[in-house]
C-alpha positions as CSV (number, residue, x, y, z in Angstrom):
1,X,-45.5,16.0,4.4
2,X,-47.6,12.8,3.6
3,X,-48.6,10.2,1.6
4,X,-46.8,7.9,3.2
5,X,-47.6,6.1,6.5
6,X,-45.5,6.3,9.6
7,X,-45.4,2.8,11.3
8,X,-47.0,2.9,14.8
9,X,-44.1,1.1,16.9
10,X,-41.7,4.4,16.0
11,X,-39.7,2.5,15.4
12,X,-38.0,3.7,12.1
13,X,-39.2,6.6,10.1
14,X,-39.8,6.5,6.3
15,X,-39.0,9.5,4.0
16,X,-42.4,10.8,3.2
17,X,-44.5,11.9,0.1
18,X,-42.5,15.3,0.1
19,X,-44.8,17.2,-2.5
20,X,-46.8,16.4,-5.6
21,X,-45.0,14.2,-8.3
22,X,-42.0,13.4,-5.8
23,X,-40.8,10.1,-6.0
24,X,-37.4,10.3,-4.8
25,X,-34.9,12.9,-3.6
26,X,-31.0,13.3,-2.9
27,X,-29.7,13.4,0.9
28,X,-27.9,16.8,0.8
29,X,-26.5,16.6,4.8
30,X,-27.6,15.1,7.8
31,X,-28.4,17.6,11.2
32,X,-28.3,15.1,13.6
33,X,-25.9,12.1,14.6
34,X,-26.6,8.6,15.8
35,X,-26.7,8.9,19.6
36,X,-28.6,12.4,19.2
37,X,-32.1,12.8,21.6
38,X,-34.3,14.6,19.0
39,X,-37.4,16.0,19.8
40,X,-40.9,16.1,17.3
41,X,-40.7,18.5,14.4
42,X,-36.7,18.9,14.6
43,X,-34.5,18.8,11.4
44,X,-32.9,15.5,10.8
45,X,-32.0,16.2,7.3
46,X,-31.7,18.5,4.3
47,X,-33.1,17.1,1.2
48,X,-32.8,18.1,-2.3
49,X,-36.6,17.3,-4.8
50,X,-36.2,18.3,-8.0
51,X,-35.2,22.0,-7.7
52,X,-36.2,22.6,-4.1
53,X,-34.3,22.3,-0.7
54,X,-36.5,20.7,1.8
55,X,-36.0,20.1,5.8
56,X,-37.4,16.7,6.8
57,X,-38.4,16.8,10.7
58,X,-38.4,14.4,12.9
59,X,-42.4,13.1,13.9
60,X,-41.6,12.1,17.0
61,X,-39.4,12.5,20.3
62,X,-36.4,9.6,20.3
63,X,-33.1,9.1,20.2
64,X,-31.1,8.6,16.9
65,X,-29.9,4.9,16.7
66,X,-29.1,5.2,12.7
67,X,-28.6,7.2,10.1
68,X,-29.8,4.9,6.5
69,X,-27.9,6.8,3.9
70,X,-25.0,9.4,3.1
71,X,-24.7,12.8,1.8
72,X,-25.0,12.2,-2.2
73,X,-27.3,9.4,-2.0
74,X,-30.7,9.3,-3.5
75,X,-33.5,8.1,-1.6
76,X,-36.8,7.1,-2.6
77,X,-40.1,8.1,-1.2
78,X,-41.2,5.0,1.3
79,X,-37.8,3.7,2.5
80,X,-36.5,4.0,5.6
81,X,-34.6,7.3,6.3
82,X,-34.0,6.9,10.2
83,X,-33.9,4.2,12.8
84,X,-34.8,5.1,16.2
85,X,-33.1,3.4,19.4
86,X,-35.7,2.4,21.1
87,X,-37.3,-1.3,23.0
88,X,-38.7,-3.9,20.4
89,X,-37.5,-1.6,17.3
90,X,-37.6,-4.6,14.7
91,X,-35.6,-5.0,12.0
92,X,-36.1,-3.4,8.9
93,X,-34.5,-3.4,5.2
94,X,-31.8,-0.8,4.3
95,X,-33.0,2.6,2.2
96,X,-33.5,2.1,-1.5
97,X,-30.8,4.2,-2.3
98,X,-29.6,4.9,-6.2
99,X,-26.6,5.5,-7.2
100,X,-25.2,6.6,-10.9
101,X,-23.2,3.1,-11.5
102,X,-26.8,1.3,-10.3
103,X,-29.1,3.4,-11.8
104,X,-29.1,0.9,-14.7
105,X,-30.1,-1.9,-12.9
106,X,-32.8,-0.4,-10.5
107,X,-35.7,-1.0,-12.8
108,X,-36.4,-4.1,-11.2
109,X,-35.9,-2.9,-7.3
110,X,-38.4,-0.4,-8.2
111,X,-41.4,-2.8,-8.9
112,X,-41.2,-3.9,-5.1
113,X,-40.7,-0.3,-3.7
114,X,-43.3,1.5,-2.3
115,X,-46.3,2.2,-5.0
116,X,-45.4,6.2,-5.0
117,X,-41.3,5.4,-5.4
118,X,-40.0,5.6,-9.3
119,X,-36.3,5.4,-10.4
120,X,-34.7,7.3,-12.7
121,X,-34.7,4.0,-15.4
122,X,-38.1,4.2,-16.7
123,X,-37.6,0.9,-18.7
124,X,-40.9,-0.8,-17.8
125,X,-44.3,1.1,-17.9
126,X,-46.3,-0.2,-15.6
127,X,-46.0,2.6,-13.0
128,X,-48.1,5.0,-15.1
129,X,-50.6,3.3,-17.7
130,X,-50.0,4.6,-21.0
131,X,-46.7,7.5,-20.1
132,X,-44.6,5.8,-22.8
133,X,-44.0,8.7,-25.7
134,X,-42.3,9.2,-28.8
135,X,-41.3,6.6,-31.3
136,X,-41.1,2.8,-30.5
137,X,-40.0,0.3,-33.8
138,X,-41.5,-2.9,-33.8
139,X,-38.3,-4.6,-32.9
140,X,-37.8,-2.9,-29.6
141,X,-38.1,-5.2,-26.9
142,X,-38.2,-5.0,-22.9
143,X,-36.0,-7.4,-20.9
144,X,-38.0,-9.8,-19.0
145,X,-35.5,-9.0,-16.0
146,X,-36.8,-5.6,-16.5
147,X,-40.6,-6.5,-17.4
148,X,-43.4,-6.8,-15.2
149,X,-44.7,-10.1,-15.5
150,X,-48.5,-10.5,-16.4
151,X,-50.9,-12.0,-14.2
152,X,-52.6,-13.9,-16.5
153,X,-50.6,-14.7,-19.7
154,X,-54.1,-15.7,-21.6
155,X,-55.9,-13.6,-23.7
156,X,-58.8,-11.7,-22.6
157,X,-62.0,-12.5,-23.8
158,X,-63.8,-9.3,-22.3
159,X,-65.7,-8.0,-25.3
160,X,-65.6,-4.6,-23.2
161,X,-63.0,-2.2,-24.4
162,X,-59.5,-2.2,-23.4
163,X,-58.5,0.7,-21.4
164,X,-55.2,2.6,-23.2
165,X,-53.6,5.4,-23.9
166,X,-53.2,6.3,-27.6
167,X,-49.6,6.1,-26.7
168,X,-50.0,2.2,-26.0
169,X,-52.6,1.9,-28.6
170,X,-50.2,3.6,-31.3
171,X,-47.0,0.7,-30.1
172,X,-50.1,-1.9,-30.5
173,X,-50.4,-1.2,-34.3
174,X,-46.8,-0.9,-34.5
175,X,-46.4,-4.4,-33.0
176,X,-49.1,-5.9,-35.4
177,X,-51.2,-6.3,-31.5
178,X,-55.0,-6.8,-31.2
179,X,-55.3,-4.3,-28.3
180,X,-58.3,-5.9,-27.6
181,X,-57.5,-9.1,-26.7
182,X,-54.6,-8.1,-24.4
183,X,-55.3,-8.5,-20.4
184,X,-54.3,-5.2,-19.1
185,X,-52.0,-5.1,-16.0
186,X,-51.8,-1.7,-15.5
187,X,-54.0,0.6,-13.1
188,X,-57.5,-0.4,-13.3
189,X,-56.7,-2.8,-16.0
190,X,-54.9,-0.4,-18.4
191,X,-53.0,-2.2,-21.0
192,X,-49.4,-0.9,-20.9
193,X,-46.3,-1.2,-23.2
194,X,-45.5,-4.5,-21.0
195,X,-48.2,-6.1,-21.9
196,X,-47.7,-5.8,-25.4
197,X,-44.4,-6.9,-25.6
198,X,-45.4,-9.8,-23.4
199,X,-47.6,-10.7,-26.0
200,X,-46.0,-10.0,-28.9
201,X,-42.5,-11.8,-28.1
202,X,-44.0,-14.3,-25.8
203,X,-40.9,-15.7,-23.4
204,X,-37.9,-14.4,-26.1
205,X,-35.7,-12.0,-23.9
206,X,-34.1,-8.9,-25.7
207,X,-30.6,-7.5,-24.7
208,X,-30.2,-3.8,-24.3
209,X,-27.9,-3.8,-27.1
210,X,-30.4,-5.1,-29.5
211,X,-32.9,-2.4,-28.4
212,X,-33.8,-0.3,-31.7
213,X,-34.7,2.8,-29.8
214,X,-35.1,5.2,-27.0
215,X,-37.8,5.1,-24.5
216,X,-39.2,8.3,-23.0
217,X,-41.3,8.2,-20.1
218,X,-43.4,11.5,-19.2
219,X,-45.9,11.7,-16.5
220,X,-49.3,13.0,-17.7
221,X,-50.2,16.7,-17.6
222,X,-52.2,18.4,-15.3
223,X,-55.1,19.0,-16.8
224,X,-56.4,21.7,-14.3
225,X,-56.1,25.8,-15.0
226,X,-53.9,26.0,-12.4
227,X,-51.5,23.2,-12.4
228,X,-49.3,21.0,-14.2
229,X,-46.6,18.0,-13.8
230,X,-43.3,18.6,-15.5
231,X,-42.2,16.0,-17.8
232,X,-39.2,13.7,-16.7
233,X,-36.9,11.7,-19.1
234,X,-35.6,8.1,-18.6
235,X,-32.1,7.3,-19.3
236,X,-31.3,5.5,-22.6
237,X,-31.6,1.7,-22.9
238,X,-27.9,1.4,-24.5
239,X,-25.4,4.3,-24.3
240,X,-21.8,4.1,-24.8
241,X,-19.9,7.2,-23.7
242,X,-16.3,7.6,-25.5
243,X,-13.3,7.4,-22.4
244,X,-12.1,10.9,-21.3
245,X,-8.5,11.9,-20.0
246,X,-8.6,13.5,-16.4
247,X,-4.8,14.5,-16.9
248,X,-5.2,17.8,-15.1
249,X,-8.7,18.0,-13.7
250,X,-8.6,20.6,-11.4
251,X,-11.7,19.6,-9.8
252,X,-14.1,17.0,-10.1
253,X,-17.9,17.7,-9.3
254,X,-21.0,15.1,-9.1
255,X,-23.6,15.4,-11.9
256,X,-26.2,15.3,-10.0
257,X,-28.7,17.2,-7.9
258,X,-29.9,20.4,-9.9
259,X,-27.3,20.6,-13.0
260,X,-28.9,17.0,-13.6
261,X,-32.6,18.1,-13.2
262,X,-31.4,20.7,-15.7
263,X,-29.8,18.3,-18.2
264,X,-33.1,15.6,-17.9
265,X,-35.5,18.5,-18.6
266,X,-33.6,20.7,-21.5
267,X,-32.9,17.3,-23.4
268,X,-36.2,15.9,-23.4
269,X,-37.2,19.5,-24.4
270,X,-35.3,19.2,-27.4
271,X,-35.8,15.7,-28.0
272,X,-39.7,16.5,-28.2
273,X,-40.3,19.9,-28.7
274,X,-39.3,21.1,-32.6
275,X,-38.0,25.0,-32.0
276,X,-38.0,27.7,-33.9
277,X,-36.7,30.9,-32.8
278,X,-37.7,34.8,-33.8
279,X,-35.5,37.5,-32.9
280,X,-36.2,41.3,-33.2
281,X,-36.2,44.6,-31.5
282,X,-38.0,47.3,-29.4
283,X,-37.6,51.1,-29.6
284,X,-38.0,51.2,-25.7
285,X,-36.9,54.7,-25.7
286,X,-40.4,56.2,-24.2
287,X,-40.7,53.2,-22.1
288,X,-37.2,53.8,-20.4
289,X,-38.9,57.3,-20.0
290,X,-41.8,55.5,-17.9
291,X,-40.0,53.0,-16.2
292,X,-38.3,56.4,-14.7
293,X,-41.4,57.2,-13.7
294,X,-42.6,54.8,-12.0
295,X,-39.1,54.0,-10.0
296,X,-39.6,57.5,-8.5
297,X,-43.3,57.1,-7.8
298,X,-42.8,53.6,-6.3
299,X,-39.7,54.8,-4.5
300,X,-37.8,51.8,-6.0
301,X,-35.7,51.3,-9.4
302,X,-37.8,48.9,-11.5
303,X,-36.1,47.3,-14.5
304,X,-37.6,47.1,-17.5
305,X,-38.6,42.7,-17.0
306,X,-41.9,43.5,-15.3
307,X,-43.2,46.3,-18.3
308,X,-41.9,43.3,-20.4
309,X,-44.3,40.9,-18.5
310,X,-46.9,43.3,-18.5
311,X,-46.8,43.4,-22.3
312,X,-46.5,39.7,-22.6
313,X,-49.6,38.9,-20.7
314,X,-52.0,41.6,-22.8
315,X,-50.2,39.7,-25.9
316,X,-51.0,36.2,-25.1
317,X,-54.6,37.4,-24.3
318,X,-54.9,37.8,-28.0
319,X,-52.6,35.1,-28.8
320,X,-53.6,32.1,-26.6
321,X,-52.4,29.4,-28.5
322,X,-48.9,30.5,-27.2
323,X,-50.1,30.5,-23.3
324,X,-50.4,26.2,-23.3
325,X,-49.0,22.8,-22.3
326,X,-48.7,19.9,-24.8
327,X,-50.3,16.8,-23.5
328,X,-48.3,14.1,-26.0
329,X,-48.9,11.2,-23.6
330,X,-52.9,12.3,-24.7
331,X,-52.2,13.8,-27.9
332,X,-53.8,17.0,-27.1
333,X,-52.7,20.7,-27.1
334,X,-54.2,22.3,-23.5
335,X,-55.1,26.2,-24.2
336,X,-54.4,27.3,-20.8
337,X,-56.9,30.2,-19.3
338,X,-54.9,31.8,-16.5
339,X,-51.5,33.3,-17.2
340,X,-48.8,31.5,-15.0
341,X,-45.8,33.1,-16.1
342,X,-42.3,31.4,-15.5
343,X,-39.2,33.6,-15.1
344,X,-35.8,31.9,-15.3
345,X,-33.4,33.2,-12.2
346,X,-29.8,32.2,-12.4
347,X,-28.8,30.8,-8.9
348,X,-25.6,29.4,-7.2
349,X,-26.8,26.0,-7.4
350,X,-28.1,26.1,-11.0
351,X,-31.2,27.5,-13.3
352,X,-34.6,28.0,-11.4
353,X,-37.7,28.8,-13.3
354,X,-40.4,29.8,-10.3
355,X,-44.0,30.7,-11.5
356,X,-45.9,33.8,-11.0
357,X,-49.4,32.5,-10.8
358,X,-52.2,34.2,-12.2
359,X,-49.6,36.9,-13.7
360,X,-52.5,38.6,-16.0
361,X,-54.1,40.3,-13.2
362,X,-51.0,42.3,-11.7
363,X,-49.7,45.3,-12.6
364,X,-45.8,46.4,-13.5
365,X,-45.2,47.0,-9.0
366,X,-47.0,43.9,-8.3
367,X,-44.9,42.0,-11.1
368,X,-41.7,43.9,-10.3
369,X,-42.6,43.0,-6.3
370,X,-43.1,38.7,-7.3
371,X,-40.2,38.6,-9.3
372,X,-37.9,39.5,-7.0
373,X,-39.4,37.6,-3.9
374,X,-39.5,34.4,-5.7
375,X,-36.1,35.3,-7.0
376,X,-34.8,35.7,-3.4
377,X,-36.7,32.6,-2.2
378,X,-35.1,30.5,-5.3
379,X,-31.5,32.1,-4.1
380,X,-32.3,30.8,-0.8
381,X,-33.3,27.7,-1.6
382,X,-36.7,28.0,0.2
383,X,-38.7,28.5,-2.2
384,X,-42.2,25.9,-2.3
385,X,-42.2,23.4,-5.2
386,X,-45.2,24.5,-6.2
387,X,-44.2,27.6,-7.2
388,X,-41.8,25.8,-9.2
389,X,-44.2,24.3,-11.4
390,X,-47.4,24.7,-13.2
391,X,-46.5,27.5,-15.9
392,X,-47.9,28.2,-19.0
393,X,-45.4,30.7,-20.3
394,X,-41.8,31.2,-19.6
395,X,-39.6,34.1,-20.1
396,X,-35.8,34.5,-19.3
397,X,-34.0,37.9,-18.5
398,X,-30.6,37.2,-20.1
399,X,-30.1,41.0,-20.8
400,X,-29.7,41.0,-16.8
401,X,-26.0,39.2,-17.6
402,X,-24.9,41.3,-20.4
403,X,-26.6,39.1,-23.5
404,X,-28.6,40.4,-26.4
405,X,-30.1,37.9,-28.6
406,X,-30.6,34.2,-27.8
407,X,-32.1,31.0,-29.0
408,X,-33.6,29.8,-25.5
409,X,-35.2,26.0,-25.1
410,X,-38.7,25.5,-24.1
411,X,-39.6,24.8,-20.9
412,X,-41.3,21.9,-21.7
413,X,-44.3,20.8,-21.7
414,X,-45.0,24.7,-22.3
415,X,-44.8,25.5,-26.1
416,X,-42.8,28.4,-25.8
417,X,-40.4,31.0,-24.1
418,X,-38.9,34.8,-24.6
419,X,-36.0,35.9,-24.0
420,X,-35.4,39.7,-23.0
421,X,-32.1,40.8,-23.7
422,X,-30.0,43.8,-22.5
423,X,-31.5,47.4,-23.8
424,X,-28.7,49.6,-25.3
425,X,-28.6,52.9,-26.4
426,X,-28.7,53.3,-30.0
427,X,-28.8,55.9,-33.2
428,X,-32.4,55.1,-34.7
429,X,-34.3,57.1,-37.3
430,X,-37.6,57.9,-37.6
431,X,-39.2,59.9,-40.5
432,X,-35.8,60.8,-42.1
433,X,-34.4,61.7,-38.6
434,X,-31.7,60.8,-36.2
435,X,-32.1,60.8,-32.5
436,X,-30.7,58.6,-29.6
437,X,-33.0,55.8,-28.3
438,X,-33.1,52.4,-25.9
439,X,-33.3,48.7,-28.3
440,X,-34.4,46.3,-26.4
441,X,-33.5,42.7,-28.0
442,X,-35.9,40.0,-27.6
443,X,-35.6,36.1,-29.0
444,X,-39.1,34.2,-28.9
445,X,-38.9,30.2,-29.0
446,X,-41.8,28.4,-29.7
447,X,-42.5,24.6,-30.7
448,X,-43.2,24.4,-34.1
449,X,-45.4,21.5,-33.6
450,X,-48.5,23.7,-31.3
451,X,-47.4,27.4,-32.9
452,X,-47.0,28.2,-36.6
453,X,-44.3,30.5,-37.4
454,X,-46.4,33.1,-38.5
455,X,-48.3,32.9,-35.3
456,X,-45.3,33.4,-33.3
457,X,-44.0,36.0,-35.6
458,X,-47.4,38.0,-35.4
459,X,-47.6,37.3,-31.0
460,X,-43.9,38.9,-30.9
461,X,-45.0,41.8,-33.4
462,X,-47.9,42.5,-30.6
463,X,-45.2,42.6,-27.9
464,X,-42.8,45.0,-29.6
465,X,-46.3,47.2,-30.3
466,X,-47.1,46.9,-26.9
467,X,-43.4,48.0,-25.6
468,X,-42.8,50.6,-28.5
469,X,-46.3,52.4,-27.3
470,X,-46.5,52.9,-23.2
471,X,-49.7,54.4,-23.3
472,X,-51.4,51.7,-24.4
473,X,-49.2,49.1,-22.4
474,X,-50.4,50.9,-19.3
475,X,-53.6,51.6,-19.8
């Protein structure tokens, strides 16, 4: 773990850079108490990033003077996690810790945090130049209280070009902004959203309530074959939530952690993404035939996900508008090369989606063999973070649980998903006759923006080919 540096007195020890992208993460239990001798590389903590349980180690030998936070609390990357009892320690400034009641009033503790930390209330954006999305009207305004403050409130008289996004550059025409003649304060001298509201309302302060619209922050896509950054959402700038009776609450539970990874990520899916779902079936019955097969030549029972892969890989080969990532920060559809191929596994602690990189150069053992290691390492909670991101493709086995047909959400910033559901035995003709065959259900997502519905409709039609004739599948 770095990215952040350890101060040389050892004094105190920071929470370090714990993985790409991570700017904070949630203090699941500690593993040592104040008055504990540790020794270098032993647990101190169990952390919770994103979707991953992670085991921060101690760097060096020392004894445990205190412990800066509690189980539930969210820590940001570059505050202090530990204090060590030891001659000349000096005195240091409590953990940025954020809680749900101070969430909405952390934007601006964030500006003085460390330069990787971010809070979950993305109402300024300076931190990334140009990661403000979606619709902004001209009235909306950012609280100065909230606002990064220019350095120089004059106009720029560069006749260079301003560095921006076409995000930023869009909210400049909105705002009725010369782009050009705004000193940029972002990194490198990117203009940002800030800047432009600076300018635009001068000194004049905007209340929440008078805020005419969402913000959305995302951080920018990974542009490389092999990677990519999932999207996050920011809270709302003014939400009022009707009052619910607890009469009879049998138990109350935290939204946090995972489930509210989950809720950030399915509802800027559906805030961003348009969907349109497909739903038909496959006459699997010779497929079930060779899935037989190939249990008893394998010596292990294979279910029918990884033929399912199989045939989704060959399909997006000739259908790769289907195997992307949306850039809308950019404005730019990424037609993605390699296949990395999500699979949605239902755990105790809440929906993981781990990636099988590379996916279109495995076979149906190899698949059948990833799928459930990754499944057992996402169970486990051990499984790396970046095997939790970076895919191109997602597909989620509900037929595992019972389910048939489903209308599943995008795992955004992909553009679309399958769902496999449960194959059933079935009366089917064929050329005026009855016999008994396997249906296997599938449901195909896509966003309507990137794929066209006849696009998606002709992609699934290759799949059910693909399934409904095992010769060629395998071949």
């Amino acid at each position: 773990m770095a990215g952040v540096k350890q101060p040389d007195d050892k004094s105190h020890f920071i929470l370090p850079d714990l993985g790409e992208g991570v700017h904070e993460a949630e203090l699941i239990k500690w593993r040592v108490q104040v008055g504990d001798t540790v020794k270098e590389h032993q647990t101190m903590a169990e952390m919770e990033t994103d979707k991953a349980l992670v085991e921060v180690p101690s760097p060096w030998n020392g004894v445990i003077g205190e412990l800066c936070g509690k189980a539930g609390d969210t820590i940001l990357v570059g505050s202090v996690l530990v204090r060590y009892a030891s001659k000349g320690a000096s005195a240091v400034t409590k953990p940025q810790t954020v809680s749900a009641p101070a969430k909405q009033q952390a934007a601006s503790a964030a500006q003085h945090a460390a330069p990787v930390a971010k809070v979950d209330v993305k109402v300024d954006a300076n931190e990334d130049a140009g990661t403000v999305v979606g619709n902004v009207s001209g009235s909306l305004g950012v609280p100065s209280r909230f606002a990064r403050k220019p350095e120089h409130e004059s106009i720029s008289s560069s006749a260079n070009k301003s560095l921006a996004t076409p995000a930023v550059r869009r909210i400049a025409r909105e705002l009725g902004v010369n782009i050009q003649q705004v000193r940029g304060t972002g990194r490198g001298g990117r203009v940002t959203a800030s800047d432009l509201q600076a300018v635009s309302q001068g000194a004049v302060e905007v209340t929440r309530e008078t805020a005419a619209s969402r913000v959305v922050m995302a951080q920018p896509i990974n542009r490389s074959n092999n990677d990519n950054v999932v999207a996050t959402m920011s809270e709302p700038l003014s939400v009022t939530y009707p009052s619910v009776n607890r009469d009879g609450v049998k138990e109350c539970i935290p939204f946090r952690g995972i489930r509210r990874k989950i809720a950030q990520a399915l509802d800027l899916s559906v805030k961003t993404a348009v969907h349109f779902t497909l739903v038909d079936s496959a006459d699997v019955t010779k497929l079930d035939r060779k899935r037989k097969e190939y249990s008893a030549a394998l010596g292990t029972k294979l279910s029918m996900l990884p033929f399912v892969m199989l045939a989704v890989c060959k399909a997006l080969r000739k259908h790769p508008t289907l195997n992307a990532n949306v850039d809308d920060t950019n404005e730019e559809i990424l037609i993605k090369e390699p296949i990395h191929l999500g699979c949605a596994v239902d755990t105790d602690h809440g929906l993981m989606v781990p990636v099988l990189r590379n996916a279109q150069q495995k076979n149906v053992g190899e698949l059948a063999a990833l799928v459930k290691e990754l499944a057992e390492s996402c169970k486990q909670r051990s499984v790396a973070r970046e095997n939790l991101v970076g895919g191109t493709f997602t597909m989620s086995n509900v037929g595992s649980y019972g389910g048939a047909f489903a209308t599943p959400i995008i795992n955004y910033p992909e553009v679309a998903i399958l769902a496999v559901g449960r194959a059933k035995e079935q009366v089917l003709t064929k050329d005026g006759t009855f016999y008994a065959g396997f249906v296997l259900p599938l449901s195909l997502s896509c966003d309507h923006r990137i794929v066209d519905g006849a696009e998606g409709a002709r992609f699934l039609n290759t799949v059910l080919g693909l399934l409904e004739n095992p010769d060629k599948l395998l071949a």
